[in-house]
C-alpha positions in Angstrom: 56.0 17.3 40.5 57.0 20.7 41.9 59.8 21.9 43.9 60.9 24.9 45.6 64.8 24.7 47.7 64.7 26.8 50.2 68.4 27.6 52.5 67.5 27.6 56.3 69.5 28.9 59.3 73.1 29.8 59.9 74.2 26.4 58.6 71.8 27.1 55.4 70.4 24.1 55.2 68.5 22.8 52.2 64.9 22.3 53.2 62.4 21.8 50.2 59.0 22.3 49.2 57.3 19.8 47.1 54.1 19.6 45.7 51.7 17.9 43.2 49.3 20.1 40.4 46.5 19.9 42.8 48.7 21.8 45.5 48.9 18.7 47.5 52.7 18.5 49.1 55.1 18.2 51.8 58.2 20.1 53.3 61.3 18.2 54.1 64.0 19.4 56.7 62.6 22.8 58.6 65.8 23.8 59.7 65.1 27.7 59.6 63.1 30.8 60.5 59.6 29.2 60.0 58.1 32.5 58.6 60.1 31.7 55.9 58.8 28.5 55.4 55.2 29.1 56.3 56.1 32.3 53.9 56.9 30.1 51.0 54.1 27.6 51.6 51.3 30.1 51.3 53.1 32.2 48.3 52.8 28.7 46.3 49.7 27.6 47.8 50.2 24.4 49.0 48.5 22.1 51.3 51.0 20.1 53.8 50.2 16.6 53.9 53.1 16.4 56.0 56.8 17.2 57.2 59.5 15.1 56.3 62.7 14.5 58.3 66.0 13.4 57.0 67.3 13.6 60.3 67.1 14.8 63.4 69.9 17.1 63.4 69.1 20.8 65.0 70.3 22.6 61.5 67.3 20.2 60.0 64.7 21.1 62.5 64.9 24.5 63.8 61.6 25.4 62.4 59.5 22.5 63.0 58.0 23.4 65.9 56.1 26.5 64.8 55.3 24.7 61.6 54.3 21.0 62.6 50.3 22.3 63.0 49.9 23.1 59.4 51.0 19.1 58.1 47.6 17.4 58.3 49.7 14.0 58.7 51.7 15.9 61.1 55.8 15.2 61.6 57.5 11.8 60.3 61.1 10.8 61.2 63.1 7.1 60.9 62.5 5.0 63.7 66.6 5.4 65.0 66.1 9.2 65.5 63.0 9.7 67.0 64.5 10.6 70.2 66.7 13.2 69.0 63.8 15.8 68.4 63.2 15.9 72.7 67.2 15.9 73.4 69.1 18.6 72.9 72.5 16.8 73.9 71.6 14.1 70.7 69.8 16.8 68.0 73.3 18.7 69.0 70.8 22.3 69.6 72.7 22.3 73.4 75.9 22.6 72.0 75.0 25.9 69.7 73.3 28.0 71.5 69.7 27.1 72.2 68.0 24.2 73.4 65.8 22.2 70.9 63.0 20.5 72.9 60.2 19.1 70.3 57.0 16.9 71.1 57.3 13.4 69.6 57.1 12.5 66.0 53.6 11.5 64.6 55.0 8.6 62.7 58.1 6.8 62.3 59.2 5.6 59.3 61.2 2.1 58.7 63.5 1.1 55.7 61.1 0.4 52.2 58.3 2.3 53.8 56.2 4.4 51.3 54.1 7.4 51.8 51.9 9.2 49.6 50.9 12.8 49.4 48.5 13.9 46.4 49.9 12.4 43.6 53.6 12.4 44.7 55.0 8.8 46.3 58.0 8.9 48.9 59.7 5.4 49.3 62.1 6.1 52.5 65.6 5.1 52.1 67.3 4.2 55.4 71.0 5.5 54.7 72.8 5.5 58.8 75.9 7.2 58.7 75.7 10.5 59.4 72.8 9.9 62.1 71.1 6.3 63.0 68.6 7.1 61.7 69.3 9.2 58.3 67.5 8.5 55.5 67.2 9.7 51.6 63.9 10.0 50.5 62.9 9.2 46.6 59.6 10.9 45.6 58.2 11.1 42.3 55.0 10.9 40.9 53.7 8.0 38.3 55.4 8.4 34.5 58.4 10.6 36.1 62.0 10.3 36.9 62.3 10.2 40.8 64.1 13.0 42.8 66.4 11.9 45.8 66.6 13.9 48.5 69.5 12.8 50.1 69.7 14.5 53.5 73.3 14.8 54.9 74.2 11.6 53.7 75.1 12.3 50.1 77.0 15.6 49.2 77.8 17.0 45.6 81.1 15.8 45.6 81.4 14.8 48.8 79.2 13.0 51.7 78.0 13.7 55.6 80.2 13.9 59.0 80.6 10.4 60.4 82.8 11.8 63.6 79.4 13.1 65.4 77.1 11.6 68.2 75.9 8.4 66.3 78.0 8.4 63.2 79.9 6.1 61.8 81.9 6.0 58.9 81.9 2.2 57.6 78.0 2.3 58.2 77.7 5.5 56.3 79.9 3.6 53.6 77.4 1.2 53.6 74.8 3.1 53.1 76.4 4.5 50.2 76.2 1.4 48.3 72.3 1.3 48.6 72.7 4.7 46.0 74.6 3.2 44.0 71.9 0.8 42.4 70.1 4.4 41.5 70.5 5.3 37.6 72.8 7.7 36.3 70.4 10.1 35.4 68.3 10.8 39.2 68.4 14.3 40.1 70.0 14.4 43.9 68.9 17.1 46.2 71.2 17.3 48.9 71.0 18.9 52.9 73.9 21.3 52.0 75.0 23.2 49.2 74.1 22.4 44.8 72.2 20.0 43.3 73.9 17.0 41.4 73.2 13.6 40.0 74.1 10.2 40.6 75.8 9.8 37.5 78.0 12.8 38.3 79.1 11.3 41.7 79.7 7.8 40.7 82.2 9.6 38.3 83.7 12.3 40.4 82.6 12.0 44.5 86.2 10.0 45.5 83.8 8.3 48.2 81.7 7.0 46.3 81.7 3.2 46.0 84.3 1.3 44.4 86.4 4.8 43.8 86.0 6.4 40.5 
């Protein structure tokens, strides 16, 4: 498995390129000028299967319209924030300084769902929180360590807002605990700011589960 971080818009949001050694892949979290993604798409040669969503936050979808057309498999979200791409008051776009109206998602993902592009397998993690419908997505390919991409749920040292439209902190708490299972050694990419691991932030995220 390949991957390629790319930091997107004012809020420089992590979005990511991934891809197989065929050149079959995905991009998760457009939240940027899409030339740069398209850009970075062509530079590495990859076909889009399809566009991944952790969210539906405006700083994690900025670009997705100008992009959607070149994912064969089109745009795929959670269930729980579906809505948010067509409402600017809910993707949180009206409140900084330009609407964000999107046609619907082409499929909506559920909890356990898995979806395949090349060799590379996503199993979707539903982690609410943050948003409703927030989710971490573990991809790897067959004989590898899996990579989590954890969205704005799960920080280097720290985790997501709670306090916006749909948030909630004990649910986000929650959510925590379902990473918690994950080894020691899984690489997590995050929405915002460096890599980490798991093992690093069961040892030093002071909200992680359980403390310390």
């Amino acid at each position: 498995m390949f991957l390629e971080r790319l930091p997107l818009g004012a809020l420089w949001t992590n979005g990511y390129l991934v891809w197989d050694d065929q050149g079959t892949g995905f991009f998760i979290d457009p939240g940027g000028d899409p030339q740069d993604i398209l850009s970075l798409v062509d530079k590495r040669g990859v076909d889009l299967e399809f566009i991944l969503l952790t969210h539906g936050h405006a700083d994690h979808i900025g670009g997705l319209g100008a992009i959607r057309s070149r994912a064969k498999g089109g745009v795929l979200v959670h269930e729980d924030d579906a809505s948010m791409l067509s409402r600017p008051e809910s993707n949180l776009s009206a409140f900084v300084g330009g609407a964000i109206e999107l046609a619907p998602a082409d499929r909506l993902l559920k909890d356990g769902d898995v979806v395949s592009a090349g060799c590379l397998q996503v199993r979707v993690i539903h982690t609410p929180g943050h948003t409703r419908g927030s989710v971490c997505f573990l991809v790897g390919e067959e004989g590898e360590d899996p990579v989590l991409f954890s969205g704005d749920t799960l920080f280097a040292g720290s985790i997501g807002r709670s306090d916006l439209p749909g948030g909630d902190e004990g649910t986000l708490m929650a959510s925590l605990e379902k990473l918690a299972c994950l080894p020691d050694t899984t690489r997590v990419l995050p929405g915002h700011g460096p890599e980490t691991t798991i093992g690093q932030e069961r040892r030093h995220n002071p909200f992680w589960p359980g403390g310390r």
